[in-house]
C-alpha positions in Angstrom: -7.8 42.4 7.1 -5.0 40.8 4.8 -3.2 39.6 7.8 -6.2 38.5 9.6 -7.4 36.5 6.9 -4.2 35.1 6.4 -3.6 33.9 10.1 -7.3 32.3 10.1 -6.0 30.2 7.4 -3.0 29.1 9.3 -5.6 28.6 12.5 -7.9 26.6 10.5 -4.8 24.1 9.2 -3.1 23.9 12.3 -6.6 22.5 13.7 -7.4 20.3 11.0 -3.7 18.8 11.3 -4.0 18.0 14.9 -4.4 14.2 14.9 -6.9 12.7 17.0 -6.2 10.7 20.2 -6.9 7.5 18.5 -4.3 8.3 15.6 -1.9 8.8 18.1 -1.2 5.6 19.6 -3.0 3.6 22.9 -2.2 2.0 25.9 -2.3 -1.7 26.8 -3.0 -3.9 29.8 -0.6 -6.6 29.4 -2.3 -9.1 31.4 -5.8 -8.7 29.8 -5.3 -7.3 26.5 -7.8 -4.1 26.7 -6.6 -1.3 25.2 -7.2 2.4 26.2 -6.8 6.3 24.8 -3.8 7.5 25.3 -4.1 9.1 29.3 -5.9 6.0 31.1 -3.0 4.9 33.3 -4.5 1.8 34.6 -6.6 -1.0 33.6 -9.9 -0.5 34.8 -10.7 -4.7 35.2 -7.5 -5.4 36.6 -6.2 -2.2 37.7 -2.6 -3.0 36.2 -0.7 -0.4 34.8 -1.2 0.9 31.3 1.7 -0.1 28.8 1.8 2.8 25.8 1.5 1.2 22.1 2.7 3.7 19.5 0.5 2.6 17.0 -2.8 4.2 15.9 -5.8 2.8 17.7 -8.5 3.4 14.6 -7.5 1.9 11.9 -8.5 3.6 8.4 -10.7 5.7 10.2 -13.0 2.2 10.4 -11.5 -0.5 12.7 -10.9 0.7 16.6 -8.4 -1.5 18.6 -10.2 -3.1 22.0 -8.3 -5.7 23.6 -5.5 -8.0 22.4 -6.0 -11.7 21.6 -2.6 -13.1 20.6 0.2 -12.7 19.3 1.5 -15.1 16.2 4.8 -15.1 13.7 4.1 -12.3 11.7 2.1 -10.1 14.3 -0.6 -9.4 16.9 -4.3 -10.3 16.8 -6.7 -7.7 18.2 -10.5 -8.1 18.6 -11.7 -4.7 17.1 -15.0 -2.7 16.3 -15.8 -2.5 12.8 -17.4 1.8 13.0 -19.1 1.3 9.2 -20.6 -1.9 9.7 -21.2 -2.1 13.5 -19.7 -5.4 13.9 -16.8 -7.0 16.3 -13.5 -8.3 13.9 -10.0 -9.9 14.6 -7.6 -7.3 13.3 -4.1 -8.7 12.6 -1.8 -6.0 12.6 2.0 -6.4 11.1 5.0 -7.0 14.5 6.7 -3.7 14.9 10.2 -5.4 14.2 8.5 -6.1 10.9 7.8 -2.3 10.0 10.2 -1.2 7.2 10.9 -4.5 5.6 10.1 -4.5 1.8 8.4 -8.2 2.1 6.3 -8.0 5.1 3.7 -5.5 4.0 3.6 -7.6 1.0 3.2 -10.9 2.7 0.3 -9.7 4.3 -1.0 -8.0 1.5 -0.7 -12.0 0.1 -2.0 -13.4 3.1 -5.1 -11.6 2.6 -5.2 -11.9 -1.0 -4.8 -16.0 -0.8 -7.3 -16.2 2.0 -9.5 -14.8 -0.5 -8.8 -16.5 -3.1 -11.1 -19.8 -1.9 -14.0 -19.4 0.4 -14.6 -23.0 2.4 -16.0 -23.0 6.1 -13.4 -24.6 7.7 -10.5 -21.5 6.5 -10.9 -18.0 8.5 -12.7 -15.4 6.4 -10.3 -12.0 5.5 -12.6 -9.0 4.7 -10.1 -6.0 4.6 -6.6 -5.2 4.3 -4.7 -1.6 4.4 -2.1 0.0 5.9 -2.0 2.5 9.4 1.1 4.3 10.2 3.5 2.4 7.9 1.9 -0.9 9.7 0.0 -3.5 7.3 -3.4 -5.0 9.3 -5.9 -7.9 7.8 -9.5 -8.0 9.1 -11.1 -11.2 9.7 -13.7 -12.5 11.3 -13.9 -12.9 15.0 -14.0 -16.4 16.1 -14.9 -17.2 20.0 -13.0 -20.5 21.1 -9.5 -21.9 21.4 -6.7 -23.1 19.1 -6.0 -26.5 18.8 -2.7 -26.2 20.8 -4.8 -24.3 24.1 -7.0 -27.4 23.5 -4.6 -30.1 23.9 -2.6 -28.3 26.1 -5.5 -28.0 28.9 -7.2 -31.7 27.9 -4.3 -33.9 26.6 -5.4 -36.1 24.6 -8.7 -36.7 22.5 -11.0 -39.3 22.2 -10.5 -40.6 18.2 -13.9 -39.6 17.7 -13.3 -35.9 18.3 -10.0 -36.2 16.6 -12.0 -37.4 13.6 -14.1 -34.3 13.7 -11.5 -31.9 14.1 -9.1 -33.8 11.1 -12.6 -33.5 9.0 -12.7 -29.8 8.8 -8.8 -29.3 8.5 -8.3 -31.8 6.3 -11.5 -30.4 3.7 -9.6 -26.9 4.3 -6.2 -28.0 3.3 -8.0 -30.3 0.1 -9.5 -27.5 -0.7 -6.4 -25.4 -1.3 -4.5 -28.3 -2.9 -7.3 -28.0 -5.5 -6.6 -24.4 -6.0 -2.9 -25.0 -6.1 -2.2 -23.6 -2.5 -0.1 -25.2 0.1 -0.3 -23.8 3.4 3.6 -24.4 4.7 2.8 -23.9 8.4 -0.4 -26.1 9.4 0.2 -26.8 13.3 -1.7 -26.8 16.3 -1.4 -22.9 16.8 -2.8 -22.3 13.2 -6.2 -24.5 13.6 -8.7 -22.6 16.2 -11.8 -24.5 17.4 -14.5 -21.9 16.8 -17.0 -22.7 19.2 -20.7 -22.8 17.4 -24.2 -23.3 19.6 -23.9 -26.7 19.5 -20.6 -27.8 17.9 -17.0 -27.1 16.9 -16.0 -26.1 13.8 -12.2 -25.9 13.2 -11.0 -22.9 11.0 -7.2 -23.0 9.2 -5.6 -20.2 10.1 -2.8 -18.1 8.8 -2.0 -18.1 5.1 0.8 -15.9 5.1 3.4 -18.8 4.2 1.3 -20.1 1.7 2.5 -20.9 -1.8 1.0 -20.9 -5.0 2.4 -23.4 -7.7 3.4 -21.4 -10.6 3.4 -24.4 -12.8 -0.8 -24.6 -12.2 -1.0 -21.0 -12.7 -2.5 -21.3 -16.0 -5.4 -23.7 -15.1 -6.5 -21.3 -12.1 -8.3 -18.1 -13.0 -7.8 -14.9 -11.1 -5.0 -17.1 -9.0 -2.3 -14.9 -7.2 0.5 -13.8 -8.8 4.1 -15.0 -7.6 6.1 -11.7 -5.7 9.7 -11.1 -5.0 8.7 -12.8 -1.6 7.7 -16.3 -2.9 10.1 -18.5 -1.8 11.7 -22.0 -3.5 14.3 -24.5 -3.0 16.5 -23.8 -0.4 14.9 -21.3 2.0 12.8 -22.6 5.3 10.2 -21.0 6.2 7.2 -22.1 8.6 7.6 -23.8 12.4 10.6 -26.7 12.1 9.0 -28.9 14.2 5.8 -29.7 11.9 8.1 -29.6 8.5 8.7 -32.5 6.6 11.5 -34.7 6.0 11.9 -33.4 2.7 11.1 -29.7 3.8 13.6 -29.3 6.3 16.3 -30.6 3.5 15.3 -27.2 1.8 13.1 -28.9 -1.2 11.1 -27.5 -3.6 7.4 -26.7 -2.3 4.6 -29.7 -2.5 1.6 -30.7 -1.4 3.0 -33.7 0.3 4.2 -31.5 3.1 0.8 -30.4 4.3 0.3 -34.0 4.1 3.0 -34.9 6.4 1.7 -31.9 9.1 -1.8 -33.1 9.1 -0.2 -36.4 10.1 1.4 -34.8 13.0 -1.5 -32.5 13.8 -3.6 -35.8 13.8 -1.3 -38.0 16.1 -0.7 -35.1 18.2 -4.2 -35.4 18.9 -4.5 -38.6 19.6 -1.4 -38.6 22.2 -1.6 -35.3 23.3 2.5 -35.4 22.0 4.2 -34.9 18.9 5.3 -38.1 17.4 9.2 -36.9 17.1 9.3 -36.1 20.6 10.2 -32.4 19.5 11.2 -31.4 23.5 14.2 -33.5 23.1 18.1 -31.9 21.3 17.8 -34.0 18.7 14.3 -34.7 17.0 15.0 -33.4 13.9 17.2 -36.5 13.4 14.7 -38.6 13.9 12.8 -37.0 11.5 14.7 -37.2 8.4 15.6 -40.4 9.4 11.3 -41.1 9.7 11.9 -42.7 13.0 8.4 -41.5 14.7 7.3 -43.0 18.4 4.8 -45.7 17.8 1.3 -44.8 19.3 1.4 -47.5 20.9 4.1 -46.4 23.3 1.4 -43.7 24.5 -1.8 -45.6 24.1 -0.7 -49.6 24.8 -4.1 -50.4 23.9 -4.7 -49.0 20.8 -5.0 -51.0 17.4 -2.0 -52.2 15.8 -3.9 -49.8 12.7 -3.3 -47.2 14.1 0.4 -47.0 13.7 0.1 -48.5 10.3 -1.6 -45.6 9.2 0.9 -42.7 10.9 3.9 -45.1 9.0 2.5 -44.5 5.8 1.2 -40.9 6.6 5.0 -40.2 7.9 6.8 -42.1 5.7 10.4 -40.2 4.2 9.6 -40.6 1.0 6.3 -38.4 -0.5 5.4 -40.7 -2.9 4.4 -43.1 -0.1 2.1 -41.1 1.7 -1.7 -40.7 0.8 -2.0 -38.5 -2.4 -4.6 -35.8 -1.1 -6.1 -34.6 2.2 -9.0 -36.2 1.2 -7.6 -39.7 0.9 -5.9 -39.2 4.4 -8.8 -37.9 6.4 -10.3 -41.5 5.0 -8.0 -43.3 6.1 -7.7 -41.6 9.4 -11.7 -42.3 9.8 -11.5 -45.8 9.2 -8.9 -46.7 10.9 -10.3 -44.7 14.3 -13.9 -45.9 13.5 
């Protein structure tokens, strides 16, 4: 009876140990995202074959993987069911190159933490953040639409008065975080999505995981992030080259004024479909510490000689030049596309 007993003990832990499919790992159609249990071979929209992910398809026994939506710097974006609360999210779990690094967990613990830190309609909302197999994940809300480089990249161009309404939303984001102390770092086309609402737009600022709280403001904001061992200062780039500023790419301390100088770009990239250093060609960066920008009037002959006025100020080399707030930019940008 002893030994019975003692072997349905090691029966009932053995069972209660074996992991369930979900926990151990899924399989992918690369060419339409879905995700499957481990065993599926092929896609059933596509019929492609199956591609095995060794991570855990339910998340904190909450958040089950469904298809793939992108991929971005720090990792891949998933549209996922939330079990508890019944709802579709975007789950942003940590690249698997990442896995093991003492900062990266921690940058997306900050990512999540600074996305929270200031609600505003025009920034993506984070609800969650944990850990699954060693691999961090943030859980936001799932926004149907396109970023704002899918956009130009399929229309070209806009027409100023949909660049004015996209600049409006982006432009209140990025004040709003200035006001909280927060630069963003990395504001470019691939970080502003274009949710799509029943009868509108509504641009959302993406990805907060390079953002930077000034330590010299910390007293004046309550509850405000704390600084980590992965805050960067002088010196160090971080963020996408081609949508730094002069002053950024010489390794400066973090301002303001460089989100000021990327929602130039962002706003003249718009307008010309191009970026205003030509950033295809060797040597761009050149012409951008040298402030040497393409005048829009090399891609739109006919427009007003204000319009490059405004993108010389809003690009000039030194910060103390450029508008003073996101704010005073988007009204110049209105009034001079009006």
């Amino acid at each position: 009876m002893a030994i019975a007993a003692s072997l349905a003990l090691l029966l009932d832990k053995s069972v209660a140990t074996v992991p369930a499919p979900e926990s151990q790992g899924f399989e992918q159609c690369l060419q339409c995202g879905a995700c499957y249990d481990v065993g599926a071979a092929r896609c059933a929209k596509d019929g492609a074959a199956l591609t095995p992910i060794h991570l855990p398809r339910l998340l904190a026994e909450r958040y089950r993987l469904e298809r793939r939506l992108g991929r971005g710097g720090m990792g891949t974006v998933y549209e996922a069911i939330d079990r508890a609360l019944g709802r579709r999210v975007a789950v942003k779990l940590m690249r698997e190159d990442l896995v093991g690094k003492p900062d990266a967990a921690q940058r997306f613990r900050r990512e999540a933490q600074l996305a929270a830190s200031f609600a505003h309609p025009n920034v993506v909302t984070v609800f969650d953040f944990g850990l699954a197999g060693g691999h961090a994940f943030l859980v936001m809300e799932l926004l149907e639409g396109a970023t704002l480089r899918e956009e130009i990249s399929s229309h070209g161009r806009f027409v100023p008065a949909r660049t004015v309404e996209i600049m409006r939303g982006v432009c209140a984001a990025v004040d709003a975080a200035h006001q909280k102390h927060l630069i963003h770092r990395d504001l470019k086309p691939e970080n502003v999505f274009l949710a799509r609402a029943q009868t509108s737009e509504i641009p959302k600022v993406l990805d907060f995981g390079l953002a930077k709280f000034l330590q010299t403001a910390a007293a004046a904001v309550p509850n405000a992030p704390t600084a980590t061992a992965t805050d960067t200062g002088a010196g160090i780039l971080l963020g996408t080259l081609q949508y730094m500023a002069p002053e950024q790419l010489a390794g400066g301390a973090p301002q303001p004024a460089w989100d000021l100088w990327a929602l130039a770009v962002l706003a003249y990239e718009t307008l010309t479909g191009t970026h205003p250093f030509d950033s295809a060609r060797p040597d761009w960066h050149r012409a951008v510490l040298a402030g040497s920008f393409t005048p829009v009037t090399v891609y739109l002959p006919d427009s007003p000689r204000t319009w490059t006025e405004l993108f010389a100020r809003a690009l000039a080399l030194d910060p103390k030049h450029r508008p003073d707030s996101a704010h005073s930019f988007f009204l110049e940008l209105e009034k001079a596309l009006a």
